[in-house]
N, C-alpha and C positions, 0 to 999 in steps of 0.2 A: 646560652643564648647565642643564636647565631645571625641575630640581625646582622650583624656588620659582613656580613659572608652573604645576606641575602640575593645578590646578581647572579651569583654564583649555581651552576646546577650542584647538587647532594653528590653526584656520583663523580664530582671534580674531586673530592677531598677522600670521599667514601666510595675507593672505586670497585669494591665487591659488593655494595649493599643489593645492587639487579641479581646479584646471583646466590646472594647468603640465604639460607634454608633455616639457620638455627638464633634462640634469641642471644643464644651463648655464643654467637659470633661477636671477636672483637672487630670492631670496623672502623678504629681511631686511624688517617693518617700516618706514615712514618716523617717522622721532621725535618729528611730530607726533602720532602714534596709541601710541607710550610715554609721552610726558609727560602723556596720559590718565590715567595710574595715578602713574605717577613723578614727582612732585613733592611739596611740602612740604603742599597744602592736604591730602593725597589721605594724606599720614601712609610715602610709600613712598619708599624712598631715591630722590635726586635730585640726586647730588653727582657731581660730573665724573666720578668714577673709573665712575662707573656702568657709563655707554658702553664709558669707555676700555678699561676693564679685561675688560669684557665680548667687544668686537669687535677689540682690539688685543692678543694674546694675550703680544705680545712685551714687554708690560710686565710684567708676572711674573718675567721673565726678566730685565731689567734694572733695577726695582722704580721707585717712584714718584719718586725725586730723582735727577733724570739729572746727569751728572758739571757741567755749567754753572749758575750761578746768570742770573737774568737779567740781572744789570749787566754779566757778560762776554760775554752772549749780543748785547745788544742795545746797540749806539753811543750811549751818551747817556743811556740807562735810570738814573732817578733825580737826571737833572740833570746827570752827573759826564758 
């Protein structure tokens, strides 16, 4: 959804789409050219989920606290 981008021209974010040929062209921003807007100075969210939630759709799906904590994810995490 990119209501909230709506002000916005397509080729602000997507600046080969005028000239992409193919449908197998990726045309995602790199997130240098997001954290232009998306950060804290700028007032626009900038919080991990941002990304995540945005281009990993399959968190939705399994929501933001996956079944492991990191102490059982990671050997030694916290010292233990």
């Amino acid at each position: 959804n990119h209501g909230s981008h709506r002000a916005m021209a397509c080729t602000a974010c997507h600046e080969k789409a005028q000239t992409s040929t193919q449908t197998s062209d990726v045309l995602l921003p790199k997130a240098d050219l997001c954290k232009q807007c998306h950060n804290p100075a700028a007032g626009v969210r900038s919080d991990c989920v941002t990304c995540h939630l945005y281009h990993d759709r399959t968190c939705e799906k399994r929501g933001l606290n996956g079944m492991l904590s990191a102490r059982e994810l990671v050997p030694g995490f916290g010292g233990k």
